[in-house]
Rosetta silent file (secondary structure, phi, psi, omega in degrees, C-alpha in Angstrom):
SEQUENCE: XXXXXXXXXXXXXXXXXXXXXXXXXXXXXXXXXXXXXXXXXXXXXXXXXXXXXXXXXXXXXXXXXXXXXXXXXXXXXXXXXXXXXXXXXXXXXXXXXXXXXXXXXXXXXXXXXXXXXXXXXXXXXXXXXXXXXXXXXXXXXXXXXXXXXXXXXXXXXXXXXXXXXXXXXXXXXXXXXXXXXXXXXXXXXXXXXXXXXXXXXXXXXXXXXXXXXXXXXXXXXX
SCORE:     score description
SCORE:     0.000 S_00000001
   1 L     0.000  130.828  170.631  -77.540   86.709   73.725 S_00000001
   2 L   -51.795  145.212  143.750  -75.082   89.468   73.116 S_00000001
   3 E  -131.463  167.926 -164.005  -74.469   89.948   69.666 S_00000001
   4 E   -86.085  143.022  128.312  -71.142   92.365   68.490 S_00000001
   5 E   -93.784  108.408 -174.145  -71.855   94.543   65.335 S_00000001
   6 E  -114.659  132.438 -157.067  -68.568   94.511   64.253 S_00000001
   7 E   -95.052  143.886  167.208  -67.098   97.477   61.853 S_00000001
   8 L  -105.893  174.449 -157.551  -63.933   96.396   60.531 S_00000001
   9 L    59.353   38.216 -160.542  -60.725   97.798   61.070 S_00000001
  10 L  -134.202 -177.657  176.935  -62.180   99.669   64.154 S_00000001
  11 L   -96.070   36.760  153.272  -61.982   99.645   67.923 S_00000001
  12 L   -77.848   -3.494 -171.912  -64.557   96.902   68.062 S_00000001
  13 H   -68.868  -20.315  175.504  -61.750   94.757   67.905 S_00000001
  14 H   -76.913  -31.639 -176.030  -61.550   95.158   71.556 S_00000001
  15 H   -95.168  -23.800  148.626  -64.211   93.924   72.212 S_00000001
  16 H   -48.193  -42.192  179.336  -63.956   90.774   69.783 S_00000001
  17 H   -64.953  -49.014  170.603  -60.973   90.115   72.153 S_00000001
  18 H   -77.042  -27.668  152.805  -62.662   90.232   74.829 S_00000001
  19 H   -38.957  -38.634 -168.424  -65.615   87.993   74.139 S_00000001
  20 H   -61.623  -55.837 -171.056  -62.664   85.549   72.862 S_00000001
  21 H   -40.469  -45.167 -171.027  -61.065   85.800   76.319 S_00000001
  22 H   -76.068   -7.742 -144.366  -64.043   85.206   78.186 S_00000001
  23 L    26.021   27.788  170.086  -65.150   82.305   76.190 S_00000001
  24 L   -80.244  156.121 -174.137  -68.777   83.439   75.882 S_00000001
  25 L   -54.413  150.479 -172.313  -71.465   82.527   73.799 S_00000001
  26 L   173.925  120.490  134.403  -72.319   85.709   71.401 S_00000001
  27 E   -39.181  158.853 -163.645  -73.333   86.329   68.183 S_00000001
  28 E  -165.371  125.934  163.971  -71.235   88.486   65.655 S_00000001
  29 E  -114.776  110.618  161.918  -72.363   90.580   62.210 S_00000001
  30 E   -55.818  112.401  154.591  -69.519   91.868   60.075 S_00000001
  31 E  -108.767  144.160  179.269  -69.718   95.445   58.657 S_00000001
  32 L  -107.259  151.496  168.930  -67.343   96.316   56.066 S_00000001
  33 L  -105.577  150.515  152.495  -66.901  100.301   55.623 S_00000001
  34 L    24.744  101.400  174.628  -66.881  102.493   52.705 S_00000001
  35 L  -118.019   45.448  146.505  -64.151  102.425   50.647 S_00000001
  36 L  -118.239  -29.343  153.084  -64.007  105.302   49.538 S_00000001
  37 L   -59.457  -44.214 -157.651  -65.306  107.281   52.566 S_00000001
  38 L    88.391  -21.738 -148.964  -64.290  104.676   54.802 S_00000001
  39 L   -92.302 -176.714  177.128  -66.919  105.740   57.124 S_00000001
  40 L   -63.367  177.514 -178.497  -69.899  102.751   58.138 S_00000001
  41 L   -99.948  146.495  173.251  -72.538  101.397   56.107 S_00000001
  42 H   -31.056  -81.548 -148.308  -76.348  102.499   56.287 S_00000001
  43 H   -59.946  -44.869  144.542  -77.225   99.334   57.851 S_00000001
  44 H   -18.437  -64.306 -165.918  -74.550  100.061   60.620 S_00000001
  45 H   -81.822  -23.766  145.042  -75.497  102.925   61.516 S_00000001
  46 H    -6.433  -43.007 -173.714  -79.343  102.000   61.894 S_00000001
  47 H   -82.177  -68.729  179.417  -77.504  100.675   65.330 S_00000001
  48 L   -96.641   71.838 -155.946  -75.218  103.238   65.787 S_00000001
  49 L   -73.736   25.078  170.832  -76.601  106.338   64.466 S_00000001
  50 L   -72.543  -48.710 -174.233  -72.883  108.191   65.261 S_00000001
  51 L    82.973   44.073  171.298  -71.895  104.991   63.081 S_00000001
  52 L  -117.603 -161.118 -164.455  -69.486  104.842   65.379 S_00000001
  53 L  -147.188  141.469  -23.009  -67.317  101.288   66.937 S_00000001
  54 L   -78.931 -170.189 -173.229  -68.111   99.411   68.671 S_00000001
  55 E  -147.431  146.997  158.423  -71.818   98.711   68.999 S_00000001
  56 E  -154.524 -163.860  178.357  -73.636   95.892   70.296 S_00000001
  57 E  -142.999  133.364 -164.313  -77.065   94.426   71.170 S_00000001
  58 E  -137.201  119.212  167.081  -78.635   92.376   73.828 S_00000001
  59 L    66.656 -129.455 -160.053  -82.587   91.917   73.713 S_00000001
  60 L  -104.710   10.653  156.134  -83.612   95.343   73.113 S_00000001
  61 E   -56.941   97.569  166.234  -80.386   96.641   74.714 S_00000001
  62 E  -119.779  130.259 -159.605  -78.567   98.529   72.204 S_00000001
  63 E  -128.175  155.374  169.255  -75.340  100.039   73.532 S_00000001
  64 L  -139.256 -174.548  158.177  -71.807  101.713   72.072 S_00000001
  65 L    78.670  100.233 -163.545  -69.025  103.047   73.455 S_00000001
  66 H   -42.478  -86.268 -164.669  -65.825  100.512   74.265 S_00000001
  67 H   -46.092  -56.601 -160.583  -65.494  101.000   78.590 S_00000001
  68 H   -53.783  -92.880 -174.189  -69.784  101.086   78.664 S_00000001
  69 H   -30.397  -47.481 -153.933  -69.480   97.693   76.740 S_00000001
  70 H   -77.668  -67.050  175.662  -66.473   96.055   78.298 S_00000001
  71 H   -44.436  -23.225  170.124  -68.371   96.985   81.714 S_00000001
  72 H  -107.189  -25.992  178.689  -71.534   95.417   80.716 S_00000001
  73 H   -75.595  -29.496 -166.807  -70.426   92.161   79.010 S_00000001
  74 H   -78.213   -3.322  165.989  -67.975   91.522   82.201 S_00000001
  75 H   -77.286  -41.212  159.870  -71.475   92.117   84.134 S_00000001
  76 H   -40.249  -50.320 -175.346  -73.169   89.766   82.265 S_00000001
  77 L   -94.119    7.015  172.187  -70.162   87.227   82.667 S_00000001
  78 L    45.951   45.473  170.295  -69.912   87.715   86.245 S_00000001
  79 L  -142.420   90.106 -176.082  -66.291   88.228   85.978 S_00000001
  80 H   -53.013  -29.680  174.311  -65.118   90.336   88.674 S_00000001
  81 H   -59.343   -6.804 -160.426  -61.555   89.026   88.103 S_00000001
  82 H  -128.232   56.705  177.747  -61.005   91.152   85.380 S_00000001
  83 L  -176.480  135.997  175.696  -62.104   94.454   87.771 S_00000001
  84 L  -108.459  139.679  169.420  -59.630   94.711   90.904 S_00000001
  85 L   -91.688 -159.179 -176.437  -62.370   95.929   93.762 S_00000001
  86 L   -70.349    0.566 -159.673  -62.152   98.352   96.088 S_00000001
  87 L  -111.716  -17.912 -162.809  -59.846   96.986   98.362 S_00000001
  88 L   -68.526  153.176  161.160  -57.425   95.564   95.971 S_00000001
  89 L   -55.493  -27.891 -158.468  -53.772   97.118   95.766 S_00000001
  90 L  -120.013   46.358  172.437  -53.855   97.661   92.043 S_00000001
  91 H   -85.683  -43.626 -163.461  -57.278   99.202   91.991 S_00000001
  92 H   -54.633  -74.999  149.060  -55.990  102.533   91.598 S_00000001
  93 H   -17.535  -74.407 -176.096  -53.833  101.607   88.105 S_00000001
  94 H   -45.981  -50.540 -174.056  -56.864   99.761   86.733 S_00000001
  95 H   -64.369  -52.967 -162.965  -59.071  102.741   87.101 S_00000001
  96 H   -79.318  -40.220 -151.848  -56.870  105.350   85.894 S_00000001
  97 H   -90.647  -62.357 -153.301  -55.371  102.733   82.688 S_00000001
  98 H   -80.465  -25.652 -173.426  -59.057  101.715   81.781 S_00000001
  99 H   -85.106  -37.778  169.382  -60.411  105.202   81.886 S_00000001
 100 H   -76.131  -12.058 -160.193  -57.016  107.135   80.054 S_00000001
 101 H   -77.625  -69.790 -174.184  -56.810  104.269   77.625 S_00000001
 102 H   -81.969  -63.176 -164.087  -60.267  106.006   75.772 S_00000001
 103 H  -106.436   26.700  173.178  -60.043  109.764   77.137 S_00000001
 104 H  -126.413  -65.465  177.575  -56.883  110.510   77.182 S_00000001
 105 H   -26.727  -82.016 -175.636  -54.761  108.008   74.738 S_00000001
 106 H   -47.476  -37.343  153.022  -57.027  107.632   72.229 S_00000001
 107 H   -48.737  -54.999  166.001  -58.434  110.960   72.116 S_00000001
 108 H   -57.699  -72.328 -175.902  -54.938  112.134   71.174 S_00000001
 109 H   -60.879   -3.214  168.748  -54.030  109.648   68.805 S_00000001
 110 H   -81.958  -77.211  172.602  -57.728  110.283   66.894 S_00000001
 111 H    -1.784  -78.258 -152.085  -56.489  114.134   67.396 S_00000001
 112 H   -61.583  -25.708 -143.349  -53.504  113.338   65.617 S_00000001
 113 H  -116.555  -64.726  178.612  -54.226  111.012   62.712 S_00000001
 114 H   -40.613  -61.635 -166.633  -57.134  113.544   61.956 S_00000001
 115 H   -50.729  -43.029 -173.755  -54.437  116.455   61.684 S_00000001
 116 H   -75.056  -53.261  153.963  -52.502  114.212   59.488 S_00000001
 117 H   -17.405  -66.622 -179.428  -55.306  113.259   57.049 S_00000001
 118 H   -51.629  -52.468 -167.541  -56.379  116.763   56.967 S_00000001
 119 H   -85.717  -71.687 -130.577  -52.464  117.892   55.610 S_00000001
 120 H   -99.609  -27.235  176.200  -52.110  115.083   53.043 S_00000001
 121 L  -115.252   51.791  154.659  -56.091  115.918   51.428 S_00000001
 122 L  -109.537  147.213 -171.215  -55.789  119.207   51.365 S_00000001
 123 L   -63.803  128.197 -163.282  -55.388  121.396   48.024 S_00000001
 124 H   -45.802  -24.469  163.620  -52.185  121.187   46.636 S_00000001
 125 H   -23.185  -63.327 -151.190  -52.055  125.424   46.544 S_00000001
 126 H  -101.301    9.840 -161.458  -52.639  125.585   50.288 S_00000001
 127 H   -86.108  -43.468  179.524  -50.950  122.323   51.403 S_00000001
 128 H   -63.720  -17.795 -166.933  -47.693  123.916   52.886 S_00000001
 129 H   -67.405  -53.424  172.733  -49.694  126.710   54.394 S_00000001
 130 H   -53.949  -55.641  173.246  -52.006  123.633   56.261 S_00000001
 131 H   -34.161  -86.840 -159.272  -48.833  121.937   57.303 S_00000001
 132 H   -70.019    5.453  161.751  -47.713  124.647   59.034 S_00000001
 133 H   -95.889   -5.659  178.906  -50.216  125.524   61.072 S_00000001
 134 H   -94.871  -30.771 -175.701  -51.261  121.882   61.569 S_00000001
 135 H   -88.076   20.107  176.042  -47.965  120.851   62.552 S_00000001
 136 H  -102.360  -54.913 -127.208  -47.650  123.976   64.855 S_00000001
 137 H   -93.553  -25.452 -154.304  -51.149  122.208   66.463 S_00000001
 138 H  -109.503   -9.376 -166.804  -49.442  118.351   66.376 S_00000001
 139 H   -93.502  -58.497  173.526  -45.942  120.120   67.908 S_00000001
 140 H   -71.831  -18.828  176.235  -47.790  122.485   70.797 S_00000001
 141 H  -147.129  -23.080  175.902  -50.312  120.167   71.608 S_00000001
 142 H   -80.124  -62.241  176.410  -50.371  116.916   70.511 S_00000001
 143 H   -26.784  -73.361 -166.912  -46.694  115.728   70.938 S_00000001
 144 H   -91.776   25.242  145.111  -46.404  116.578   74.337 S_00000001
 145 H   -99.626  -27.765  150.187  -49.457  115.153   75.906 S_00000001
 146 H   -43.720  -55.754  169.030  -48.673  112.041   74.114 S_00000001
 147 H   -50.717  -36.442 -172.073  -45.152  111.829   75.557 S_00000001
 148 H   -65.396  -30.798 -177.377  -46.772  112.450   79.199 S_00000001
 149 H   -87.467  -56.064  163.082  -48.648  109.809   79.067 S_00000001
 150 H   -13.419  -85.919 -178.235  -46.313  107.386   77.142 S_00000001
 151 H   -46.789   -8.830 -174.569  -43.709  108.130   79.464 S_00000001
 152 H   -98.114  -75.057  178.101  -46.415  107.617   82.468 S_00000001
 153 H   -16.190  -85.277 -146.458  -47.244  104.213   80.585 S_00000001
 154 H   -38.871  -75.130 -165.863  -43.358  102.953   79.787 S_00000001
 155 H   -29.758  -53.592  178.863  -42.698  103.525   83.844 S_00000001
 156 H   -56.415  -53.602 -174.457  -45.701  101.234   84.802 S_00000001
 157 H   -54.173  -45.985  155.031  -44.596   98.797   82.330 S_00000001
 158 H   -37.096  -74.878  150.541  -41.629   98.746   84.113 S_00000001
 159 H   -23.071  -46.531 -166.420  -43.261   97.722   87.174 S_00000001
 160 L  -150.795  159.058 -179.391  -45.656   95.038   85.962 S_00000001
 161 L   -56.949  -49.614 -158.807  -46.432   92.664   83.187 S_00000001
 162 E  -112.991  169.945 -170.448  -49.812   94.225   82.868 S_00000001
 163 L   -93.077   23.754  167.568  -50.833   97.732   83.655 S_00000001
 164 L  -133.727   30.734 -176.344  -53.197   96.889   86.956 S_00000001
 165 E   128.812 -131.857  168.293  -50.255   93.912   88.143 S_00000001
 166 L   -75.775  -59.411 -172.040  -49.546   90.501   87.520 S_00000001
 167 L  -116.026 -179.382 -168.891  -52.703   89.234   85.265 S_00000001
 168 L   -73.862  155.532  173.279  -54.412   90.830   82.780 S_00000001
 169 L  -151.129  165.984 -147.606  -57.722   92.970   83.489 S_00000001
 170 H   -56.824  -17.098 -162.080  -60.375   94.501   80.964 S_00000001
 171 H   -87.928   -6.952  165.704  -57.953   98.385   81.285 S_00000001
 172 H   -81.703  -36.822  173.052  -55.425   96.130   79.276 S_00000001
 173 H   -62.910  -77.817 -165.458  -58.541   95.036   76.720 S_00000001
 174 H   -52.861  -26.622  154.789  -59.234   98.535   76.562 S_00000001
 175 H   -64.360  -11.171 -155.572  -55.727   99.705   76.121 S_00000001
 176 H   -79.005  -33.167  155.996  -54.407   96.937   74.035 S_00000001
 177 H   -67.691  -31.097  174.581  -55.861   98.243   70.526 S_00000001
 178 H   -56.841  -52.488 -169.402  -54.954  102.109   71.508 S_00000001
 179 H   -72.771  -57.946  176.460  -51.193  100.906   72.053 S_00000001
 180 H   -23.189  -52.381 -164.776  -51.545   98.716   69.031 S_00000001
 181 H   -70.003  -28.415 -174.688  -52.656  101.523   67.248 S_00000001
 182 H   -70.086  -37.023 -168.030  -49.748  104.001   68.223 S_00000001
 183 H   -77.775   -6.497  160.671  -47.211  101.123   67.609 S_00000001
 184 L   -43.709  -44.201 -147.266  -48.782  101.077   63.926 S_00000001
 185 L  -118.180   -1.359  167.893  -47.553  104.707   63.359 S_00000001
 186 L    95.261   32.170  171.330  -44.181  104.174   64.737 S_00000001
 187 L   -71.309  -36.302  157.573  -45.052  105.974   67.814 S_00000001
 188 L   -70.299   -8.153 -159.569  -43.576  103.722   70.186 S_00000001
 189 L   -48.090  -53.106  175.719  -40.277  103.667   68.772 S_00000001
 190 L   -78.635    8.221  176.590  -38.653  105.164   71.942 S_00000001
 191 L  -135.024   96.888  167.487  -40.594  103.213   74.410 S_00000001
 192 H   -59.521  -25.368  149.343  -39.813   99.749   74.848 S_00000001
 193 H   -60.343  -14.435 -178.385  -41.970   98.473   77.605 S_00000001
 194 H   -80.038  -47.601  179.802  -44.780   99.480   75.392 S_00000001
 195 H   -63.116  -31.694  174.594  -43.732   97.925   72.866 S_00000001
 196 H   -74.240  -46.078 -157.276  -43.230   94.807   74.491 S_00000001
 197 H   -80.808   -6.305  157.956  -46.861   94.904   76.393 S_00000001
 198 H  -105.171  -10.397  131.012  -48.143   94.862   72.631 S_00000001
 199 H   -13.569  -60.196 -147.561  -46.272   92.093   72.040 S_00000001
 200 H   -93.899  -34.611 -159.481  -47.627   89.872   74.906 S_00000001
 201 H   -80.437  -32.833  170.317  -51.091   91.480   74.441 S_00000001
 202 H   -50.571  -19.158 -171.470  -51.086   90.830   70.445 S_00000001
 203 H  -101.073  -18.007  175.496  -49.675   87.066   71.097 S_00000001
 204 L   -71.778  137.317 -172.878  -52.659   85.871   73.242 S_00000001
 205 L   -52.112  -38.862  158.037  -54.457   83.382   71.540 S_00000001
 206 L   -26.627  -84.110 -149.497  -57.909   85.284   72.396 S_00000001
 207 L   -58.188  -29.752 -155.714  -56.434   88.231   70.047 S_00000001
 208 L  -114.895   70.939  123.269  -55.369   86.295   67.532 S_00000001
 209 L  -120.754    3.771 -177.890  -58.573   84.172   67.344 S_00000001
 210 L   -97.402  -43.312  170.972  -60.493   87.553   67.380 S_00000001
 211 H   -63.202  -43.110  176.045  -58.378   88.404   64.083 S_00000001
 212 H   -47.272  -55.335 -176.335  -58.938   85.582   62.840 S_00000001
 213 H   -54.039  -56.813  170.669  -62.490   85.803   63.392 S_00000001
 214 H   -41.676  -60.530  164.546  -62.465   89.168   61.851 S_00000001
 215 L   109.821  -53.923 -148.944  -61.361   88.194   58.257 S_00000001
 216 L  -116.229  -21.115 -165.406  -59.914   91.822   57.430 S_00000001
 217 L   -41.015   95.289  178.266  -58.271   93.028   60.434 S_00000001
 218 L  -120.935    6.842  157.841  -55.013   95.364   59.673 S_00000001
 219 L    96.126 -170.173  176.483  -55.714   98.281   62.482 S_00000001
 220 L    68.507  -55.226 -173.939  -55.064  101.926   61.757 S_00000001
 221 L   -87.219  152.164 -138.324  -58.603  103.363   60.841 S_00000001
 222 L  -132.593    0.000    0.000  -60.605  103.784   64.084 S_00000001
């Protein structure tokens, strides 16, 4: 039986969702992190030595790394509905949505949230100096690969409930904490299909029985 090692506040939460969704059987261990660090616990990272989320374990199958998991539990659960195949119309979306969701979204918004961390603990001496060179780096490079894809996003969203059609499929589980996470920082402010698509994905009973489940869950550290 799968079970989730789940770090909280992290983007195991996706994968909490999706177990919920599926309604399979699965064990689940609770890591709390650091609080002063933040970062995982020993016993975490024994699993994961990155100590990174999520993680999980099946026999002597130990695996990380969201899309790897999401791709192995829906093999396990033989549920191809939640993959459009090769033939489908909205294969094309799904692929590009489940795969930018981790290396392009998410990548940026870690990018970003690091820069910002980085300005606010830095020595008070030097702090305007860091600003402005970090916020030359969050202006020149961050901003506007965030809008392109945002602005790629809102446009889909336009088009469809979900970003591969009509129902939902695992490139929404992998996007739906990434979007979450942006609409956290007020990132979304200018795009209202996004904002609505974290609506409807935050409102499914799956998600909110995965929070539930969770105990601690309030997003932002990743």
């Amino acid at each position: 039986m799968i079970t989730l090692h789940h770090l909280e506040n992290s983007q195991s939460i996706r994968i909490l969702w999706l177990l919920e969704e599926l309604g399979m059987e699965y064990d689940f261990k609770m890591y709390d992190r650091d609080p002063k660090t933040m970062l995982a616990p020993a016993e975490y990272k024994a699993i994961s030595p990155l100590g990174t989320a999520p993680v999980i374990t099946d026999g002597d199958v130990a695996l990380s790394e969201s899309n790897a998991i999401i791709d192995y539990i829906l093999d396990k659960a033989n549920a191809e509905t939640w993959r459009p195949g090769p033939t489908s119309k909205n294969r094309e979306k799904y692929l590009f949505w489940f795969h930018a969701s981790q290396g392009s979204l998410q990548s940026i918004l870690t990018m970003s949230l690091v820069l910002t961390i980085t300005t606010s603990r830095s020595p008070g001496l030097i702090r305007p100096l860091i600003k402005k060179v970090l916020g030359m780096t969050q202006a020149g490079f961050v901003k506007p690969r965030l809008k392109a894809i945002l602005t790629v996003l809102e446009q889909d969203l336009s088009e469809s409930k979900y970003v591969a059609g009509g129902r939902i499929t695992a490139a929404d589980i992998a996007l739906g904490y990434t979007l979450e996470m942006a609409g956290m920082r007020g990132l979304l402010d200018d795009y209202p299909n996004c904002l609505d698509y974290v609506e409807r994905m935050t409102t499914r009973p799956a998600f909110k029985r995965a929070v539930e489940k969770d105990g601690k869950y309030t997003g932002i550290p990743t």
